[in-house]
C-alpha positions as CSV (number, residue, x, y, z in Angstrom):
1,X,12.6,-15.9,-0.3
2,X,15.7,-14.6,1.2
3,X,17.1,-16.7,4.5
4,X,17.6,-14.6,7.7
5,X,21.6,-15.1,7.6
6,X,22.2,-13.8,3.6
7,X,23.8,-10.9,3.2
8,X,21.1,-8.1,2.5
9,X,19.6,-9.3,6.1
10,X,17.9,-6.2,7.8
11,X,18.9,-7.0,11.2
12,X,22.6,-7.3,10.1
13,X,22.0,-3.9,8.3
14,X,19.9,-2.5,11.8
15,X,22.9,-3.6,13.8
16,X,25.4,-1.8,11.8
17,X,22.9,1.2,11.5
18,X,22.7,1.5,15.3
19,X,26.8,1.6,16.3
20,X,27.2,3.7,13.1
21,X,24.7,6.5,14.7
22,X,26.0,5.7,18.2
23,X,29.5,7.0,16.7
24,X,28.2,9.8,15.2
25,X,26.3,11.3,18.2
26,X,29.8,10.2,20.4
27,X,31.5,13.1,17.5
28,X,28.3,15.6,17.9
29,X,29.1,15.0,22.0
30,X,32.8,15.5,22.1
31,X,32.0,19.5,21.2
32,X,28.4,19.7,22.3
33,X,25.3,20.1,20.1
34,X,24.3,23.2,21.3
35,X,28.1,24.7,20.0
36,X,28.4,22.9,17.0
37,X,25.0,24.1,16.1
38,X,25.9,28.1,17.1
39,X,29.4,27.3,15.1
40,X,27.0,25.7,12.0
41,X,24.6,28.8,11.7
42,X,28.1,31.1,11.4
43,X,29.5,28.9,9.0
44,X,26.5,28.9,7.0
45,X,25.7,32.5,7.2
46,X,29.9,33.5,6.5
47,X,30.1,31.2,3.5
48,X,27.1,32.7,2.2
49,X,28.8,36.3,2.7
50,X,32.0,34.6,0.4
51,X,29.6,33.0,-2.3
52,X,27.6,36.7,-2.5
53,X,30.8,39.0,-2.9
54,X,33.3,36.8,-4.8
55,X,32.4,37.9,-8.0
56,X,32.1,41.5,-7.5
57,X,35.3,41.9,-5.0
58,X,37.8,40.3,-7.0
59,X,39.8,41.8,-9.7
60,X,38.2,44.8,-11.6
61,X,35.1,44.3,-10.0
62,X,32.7,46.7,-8.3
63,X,34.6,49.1,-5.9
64,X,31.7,49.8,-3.8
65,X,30.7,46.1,-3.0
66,X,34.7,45.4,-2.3
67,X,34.1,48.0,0.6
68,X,31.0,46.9,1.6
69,X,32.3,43.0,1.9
70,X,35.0,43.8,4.0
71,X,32.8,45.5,6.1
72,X,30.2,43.0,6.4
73,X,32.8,40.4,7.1
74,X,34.8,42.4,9.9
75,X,31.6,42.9,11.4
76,X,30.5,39.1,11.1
77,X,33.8,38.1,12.8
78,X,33.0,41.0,15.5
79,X,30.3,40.0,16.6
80,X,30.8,36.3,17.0
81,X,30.5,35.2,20.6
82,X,33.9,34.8,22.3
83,X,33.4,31.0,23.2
84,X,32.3,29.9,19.4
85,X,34.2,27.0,18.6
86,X,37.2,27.9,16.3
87,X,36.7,31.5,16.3
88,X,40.6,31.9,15.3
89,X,39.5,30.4,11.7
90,X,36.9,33.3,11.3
91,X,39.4,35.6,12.2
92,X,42.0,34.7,10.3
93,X,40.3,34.5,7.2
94,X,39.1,38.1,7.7
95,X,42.6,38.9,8.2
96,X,43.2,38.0,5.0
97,X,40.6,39.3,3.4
98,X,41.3,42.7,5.0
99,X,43.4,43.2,1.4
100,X,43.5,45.8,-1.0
101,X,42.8,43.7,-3.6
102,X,41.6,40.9,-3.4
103,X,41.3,37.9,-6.0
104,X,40.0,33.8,-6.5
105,X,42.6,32.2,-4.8
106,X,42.0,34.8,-1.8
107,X,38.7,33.2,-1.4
108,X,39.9,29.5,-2.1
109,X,42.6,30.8,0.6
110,X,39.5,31.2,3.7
111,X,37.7,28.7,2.1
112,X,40.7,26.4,3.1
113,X,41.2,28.3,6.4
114,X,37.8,27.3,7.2
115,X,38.4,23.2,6.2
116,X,38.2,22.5,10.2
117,X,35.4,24.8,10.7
118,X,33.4,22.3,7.9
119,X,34.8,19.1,9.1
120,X,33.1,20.5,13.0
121,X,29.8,21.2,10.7
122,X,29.5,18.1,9.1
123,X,29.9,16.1,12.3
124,X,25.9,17.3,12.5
125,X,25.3,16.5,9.4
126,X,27.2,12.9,9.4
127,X,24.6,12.6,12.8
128,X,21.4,13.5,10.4
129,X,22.5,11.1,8.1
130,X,22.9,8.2,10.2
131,X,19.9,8.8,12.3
132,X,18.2,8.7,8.7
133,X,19.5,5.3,7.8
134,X,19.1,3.8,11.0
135,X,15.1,4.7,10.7
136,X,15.2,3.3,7.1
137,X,16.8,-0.3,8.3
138,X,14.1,-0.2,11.6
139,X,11.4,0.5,8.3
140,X,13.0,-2.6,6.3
141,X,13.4,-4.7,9.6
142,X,9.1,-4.2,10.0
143,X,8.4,-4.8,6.2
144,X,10.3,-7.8,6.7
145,X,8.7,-9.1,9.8
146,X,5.0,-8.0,8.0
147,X,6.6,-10.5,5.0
148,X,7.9,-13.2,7.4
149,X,4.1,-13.3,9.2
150,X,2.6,-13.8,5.8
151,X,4.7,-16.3,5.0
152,X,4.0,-18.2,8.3
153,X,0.2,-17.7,7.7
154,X,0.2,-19.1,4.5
155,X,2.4,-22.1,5.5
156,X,0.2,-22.7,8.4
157,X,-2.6,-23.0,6.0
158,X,-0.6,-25.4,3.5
159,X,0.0,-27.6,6.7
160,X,-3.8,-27.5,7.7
161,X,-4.9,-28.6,3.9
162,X,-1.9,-30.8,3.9
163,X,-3.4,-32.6,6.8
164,X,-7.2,-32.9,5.2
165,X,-8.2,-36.3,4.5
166,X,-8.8,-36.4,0.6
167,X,-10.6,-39.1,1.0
168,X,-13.5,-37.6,2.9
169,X,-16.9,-37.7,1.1
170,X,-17.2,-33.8,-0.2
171,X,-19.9,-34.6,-2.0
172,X,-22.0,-34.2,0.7
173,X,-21.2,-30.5,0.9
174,X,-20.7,-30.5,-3.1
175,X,-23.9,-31.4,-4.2
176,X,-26.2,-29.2,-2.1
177,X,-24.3,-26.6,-2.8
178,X,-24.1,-26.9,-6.6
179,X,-28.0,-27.3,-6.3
180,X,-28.6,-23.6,-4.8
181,X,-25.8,-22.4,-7.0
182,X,-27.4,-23.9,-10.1
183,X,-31.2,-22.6,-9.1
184,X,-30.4,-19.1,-8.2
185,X,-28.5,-18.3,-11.4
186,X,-31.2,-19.9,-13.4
187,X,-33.6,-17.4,-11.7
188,X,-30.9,-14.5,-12.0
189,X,-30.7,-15.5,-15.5
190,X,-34.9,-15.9,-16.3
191,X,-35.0,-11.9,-14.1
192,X,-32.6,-10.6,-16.3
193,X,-34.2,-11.7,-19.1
194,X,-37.9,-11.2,-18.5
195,X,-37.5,-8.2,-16.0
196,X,-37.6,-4.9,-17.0
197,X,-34.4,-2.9,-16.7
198,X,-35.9,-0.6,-13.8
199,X,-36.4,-3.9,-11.8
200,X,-33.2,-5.6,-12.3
201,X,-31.6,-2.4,-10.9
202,X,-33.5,-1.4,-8.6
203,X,-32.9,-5.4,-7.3
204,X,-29.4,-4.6,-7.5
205,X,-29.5,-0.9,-5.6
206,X,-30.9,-2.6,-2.8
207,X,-28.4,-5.6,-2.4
208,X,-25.3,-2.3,-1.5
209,X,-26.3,-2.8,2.3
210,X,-25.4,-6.7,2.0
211,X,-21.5,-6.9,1.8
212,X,-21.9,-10.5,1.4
213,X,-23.7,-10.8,-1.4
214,X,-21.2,-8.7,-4.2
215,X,-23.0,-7.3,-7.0
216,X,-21.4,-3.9,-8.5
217,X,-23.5,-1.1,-7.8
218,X,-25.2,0.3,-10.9
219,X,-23.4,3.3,-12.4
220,X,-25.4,6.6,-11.4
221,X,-26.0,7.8,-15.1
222,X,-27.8,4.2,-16.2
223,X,-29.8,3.9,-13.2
224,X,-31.0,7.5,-13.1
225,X,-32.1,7.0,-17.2
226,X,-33.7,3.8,-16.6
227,X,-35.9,5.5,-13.8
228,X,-36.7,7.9,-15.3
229,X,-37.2,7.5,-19.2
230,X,-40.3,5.2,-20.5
231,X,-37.5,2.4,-22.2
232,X,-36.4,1.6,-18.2
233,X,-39.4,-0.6,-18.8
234,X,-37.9,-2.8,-21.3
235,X,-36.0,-5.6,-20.6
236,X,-32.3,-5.4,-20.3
237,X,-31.5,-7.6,-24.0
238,X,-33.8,-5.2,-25.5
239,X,-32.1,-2.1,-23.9
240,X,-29.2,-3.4,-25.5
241,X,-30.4,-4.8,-28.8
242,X,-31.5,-0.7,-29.3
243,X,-28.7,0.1,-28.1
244,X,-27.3,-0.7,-31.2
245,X,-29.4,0.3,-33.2
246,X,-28.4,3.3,-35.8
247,X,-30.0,6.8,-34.5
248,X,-32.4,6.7,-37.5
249,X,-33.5,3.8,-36.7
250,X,-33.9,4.2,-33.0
251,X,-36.1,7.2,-33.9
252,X,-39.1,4.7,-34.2
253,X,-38.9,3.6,-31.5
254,X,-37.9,5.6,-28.7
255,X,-38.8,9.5,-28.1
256,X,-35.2,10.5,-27.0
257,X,-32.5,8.3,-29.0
258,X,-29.7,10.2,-27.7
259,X,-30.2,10.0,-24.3
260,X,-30.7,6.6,-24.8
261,X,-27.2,6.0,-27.0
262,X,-25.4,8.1,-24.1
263,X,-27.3,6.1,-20.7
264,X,-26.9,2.7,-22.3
265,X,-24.3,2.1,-25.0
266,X,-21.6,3.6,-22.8
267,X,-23.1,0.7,-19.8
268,X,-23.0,-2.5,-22.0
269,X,-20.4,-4.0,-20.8
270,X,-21.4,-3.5,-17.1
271,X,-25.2,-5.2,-18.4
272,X,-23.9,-7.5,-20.7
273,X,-21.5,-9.2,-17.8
274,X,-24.4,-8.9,-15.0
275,X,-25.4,-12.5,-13.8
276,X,-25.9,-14.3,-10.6
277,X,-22.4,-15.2,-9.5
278,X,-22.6,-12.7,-6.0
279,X,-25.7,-14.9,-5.1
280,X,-24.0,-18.1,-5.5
281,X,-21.7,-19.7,-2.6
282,X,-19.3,-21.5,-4.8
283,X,-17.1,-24.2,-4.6
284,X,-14.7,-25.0,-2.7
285,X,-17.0,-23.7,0.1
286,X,-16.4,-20.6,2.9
287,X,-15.6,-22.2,6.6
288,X,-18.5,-22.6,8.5
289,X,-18.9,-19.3,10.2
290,X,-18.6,-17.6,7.0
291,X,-21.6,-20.0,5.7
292,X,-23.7,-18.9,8.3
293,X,-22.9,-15.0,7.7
294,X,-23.4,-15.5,3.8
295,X,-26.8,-17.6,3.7
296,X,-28.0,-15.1,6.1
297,X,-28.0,-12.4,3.8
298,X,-28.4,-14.3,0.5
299,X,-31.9,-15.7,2.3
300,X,-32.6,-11.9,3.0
301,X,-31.5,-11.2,-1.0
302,X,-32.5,-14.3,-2.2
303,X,-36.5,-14.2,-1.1
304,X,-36.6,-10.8,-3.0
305,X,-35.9,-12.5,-6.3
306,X,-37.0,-16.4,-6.0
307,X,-38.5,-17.2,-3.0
308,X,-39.0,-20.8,-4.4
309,X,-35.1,-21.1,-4.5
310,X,-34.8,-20.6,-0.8
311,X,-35.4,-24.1,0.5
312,X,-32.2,-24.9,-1.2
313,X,-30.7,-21.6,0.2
314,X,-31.9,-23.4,3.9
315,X,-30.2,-27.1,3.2
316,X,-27.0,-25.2,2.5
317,X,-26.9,-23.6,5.4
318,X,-28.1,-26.3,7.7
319,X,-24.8,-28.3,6.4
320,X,-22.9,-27.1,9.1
321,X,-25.2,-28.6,11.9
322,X,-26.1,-32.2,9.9
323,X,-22.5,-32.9,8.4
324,X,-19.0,-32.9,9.8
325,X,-18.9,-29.7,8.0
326,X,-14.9,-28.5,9.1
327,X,-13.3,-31.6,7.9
328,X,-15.2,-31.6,5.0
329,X,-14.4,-27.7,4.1
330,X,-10.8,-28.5,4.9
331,X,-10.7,-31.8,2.4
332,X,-12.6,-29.5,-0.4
333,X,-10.1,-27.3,0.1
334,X,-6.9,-29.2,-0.2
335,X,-9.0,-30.8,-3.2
336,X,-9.4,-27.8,-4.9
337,X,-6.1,-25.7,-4.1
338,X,-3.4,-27.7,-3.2
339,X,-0.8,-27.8,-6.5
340,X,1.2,-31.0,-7.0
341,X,4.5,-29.2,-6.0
342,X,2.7,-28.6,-2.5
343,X,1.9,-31.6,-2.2
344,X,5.4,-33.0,-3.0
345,X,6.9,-30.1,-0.2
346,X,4.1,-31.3,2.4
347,X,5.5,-35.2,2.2
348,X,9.0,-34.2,2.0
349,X,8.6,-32.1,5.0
350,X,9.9,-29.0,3.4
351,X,7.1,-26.9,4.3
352,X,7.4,-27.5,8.0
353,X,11.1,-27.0,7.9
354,X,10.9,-23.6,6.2
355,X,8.1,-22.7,8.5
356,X,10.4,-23.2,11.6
357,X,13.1,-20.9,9.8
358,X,10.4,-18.5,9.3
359,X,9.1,-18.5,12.7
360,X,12.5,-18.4,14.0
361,X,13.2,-15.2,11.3
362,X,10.0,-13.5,12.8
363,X,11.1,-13.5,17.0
364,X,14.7,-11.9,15.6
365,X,13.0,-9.6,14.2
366,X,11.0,-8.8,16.6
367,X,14.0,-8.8,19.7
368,X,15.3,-6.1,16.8
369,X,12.5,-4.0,16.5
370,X,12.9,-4.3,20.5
371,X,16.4,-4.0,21.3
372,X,16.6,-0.8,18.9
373,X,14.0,2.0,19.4
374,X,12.7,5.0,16.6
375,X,14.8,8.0,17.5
């Protein structure tokens, strides 16, 4: 990660973006946006009159469109307002054009005549361009600063684990935990097995309005031929032991075999895989709020499919009251996630250090964001 001094730094590139557009605007003020606009709308529609008629007027070309350009472009320069900003360069390129013949380095001749009307033009267009990079460096200075507070939250997390005590008895989280875990996918495991396949999903339907408790929903096609079809009865290994079954064969034993091959063989992978991993709460444990939130609706899930595993669904989430459940969940934690090189930059005091550079990073950033508005 990048320090808030090197040389792609967004404020630095913010700064520079903000006197560059203040310059700009300075050249669109000297002359007046509302002129250099009326002078950029008769460039634009004059240049277009040169780039229409060049081919035909010049040389051999069509004598009727060689009229009809000089017309249209004495009657352009007519009717230009009296005040527009170089007018002299409109008229003197009709003068020349008022010829009677007329070739390329005519037109190369007004398009130089009209070199100071452009550089007048482009002073709007410099502006546009400006303004758009100064919104692109405000756009990296805010991606930065949404980097810089990630950064700090994940060092502030590094220093909380860092300050666990790993010496702390986890076990006494650990092994009621493990417990529940161990019972309720041993009854996930006997349900899938012994269950017919219009249970186990219809089980699995219902656990959608628990967000805690993660099963994949299943797919619309299996669910609706399990419901619906006399094999939904079956048991989900022999769904897919005739799954793979050869049609001929499958013809003993079910009325419809290719309804069957389509609803299950193109789902194995989702029934194969199913198992009760959403209904454990796994190690290293949630903090205790998010304990409380998850054996709430794993008891709700969890009575529906093994009542006899709640008890152990209760001790784990009495843990919070009967232990000193934080500094436990913080010394799993730091058990379980903290890598030897964090470790080594917690004792050395490198993590603190870079999270005072990053904190310091995120208020100039900030004071940026502040000191130079969207426009």
């Amino acid at each position: 990660m990048s320090t808030s001094k090197s040389a792609a730094d967004p404020v630095d590139r913010l700064r520079r973006a903000a006197d560059d557009l203040e310059r700009a605007q300075q050249r669109v003020d000297e002359f007046g946006e509302a002129d250099l606009r009326q002078l950029a709308d008769a460039y634009e529609e004059f240049t277009g009159i040169l780039g229409r008629y060049e081919e035909p007027a010049t040389g051999d070309g069509d004598f009727q469109k060689f009229i009809e350009f000089q017309g249209r472009v004495e009657t352009f320069v007519e009717e230009l307002p009296e005040d527009i900003l170089l007018r002299e360069a409109f008229e003197e390129s009709d003068d020349h054009l008022q010829q009677r013949r007329l070739n390329e380095s005519d037109f190369e001749y007004v398009r130089e005549q009209l070199s100071p009307v452009a550089d007048l033009v482009d002073r709007l267009t410099d502006r546009e361009s400006a303004r758009d990079e100064y919104e692109r460096a405000r756009k990296q200075v805010r991606e930065r600063r949404h980097e810089v507070r990630e950064r700090i939250d994940e060092l502030e997390r590094l220093q909380r684990l860092g300050e666990a005590d790993l010496t702390a008895p986890t076990d006494r989280l650990r092994e009621p935990i493990e417990r529940y875990d161990e019972a309720v996918t041993d009854a996930f495991a006997e349900f899938k097995r012994d269950g017919s396949a219009r249970e186990v999903l219809d089980f699995l339907d219902r656990t959608d309005v628990y967000p805690l408790v993660p099963f994949q929903s299943p797919p619309a096609d299996l669910k609706s031929y399990v419901d619906s079809h006399p094999p939904g009865t079956e048991s989900i290994p022999k769904l897919l032991e005739l799954a793979d079954y050869s049609r001929s064969k499958l013809d003993h034993y079910v009325d419809d075999p290719t309804a069957l091959k389509q609803a299950i063989a193109t789902q194995q992978t989702y029934l194969r895989r199913l198992d009760g991993e959403p209904l454990t709460v796994g190690w290293p444990p949630p903090t205790a709020e998010e304990l409380r939130w998850q054996c709430q609706e794993l008891t709700a899930v969890v009575n529906r499919l093994a009542p006899d595993v709640v008890e152990s669904l209760r001790a784990v989430r009495r843990l919070p009251r009967e232990t000193a459940y934080d500094r436990l969940h913080d010394s799993a934690v730091a058990e379980a996630e903290l890598t030897d090189e964090e470790r080594e930059r917690l004792t050395s005091g490198a993590v603190a250090e870079e999270l005072e550079t990053r904190r310091e990073e995120r208020e100039r950033l900030a004071e940026a964001i502040d000191e130079f508005p969207e426009r």
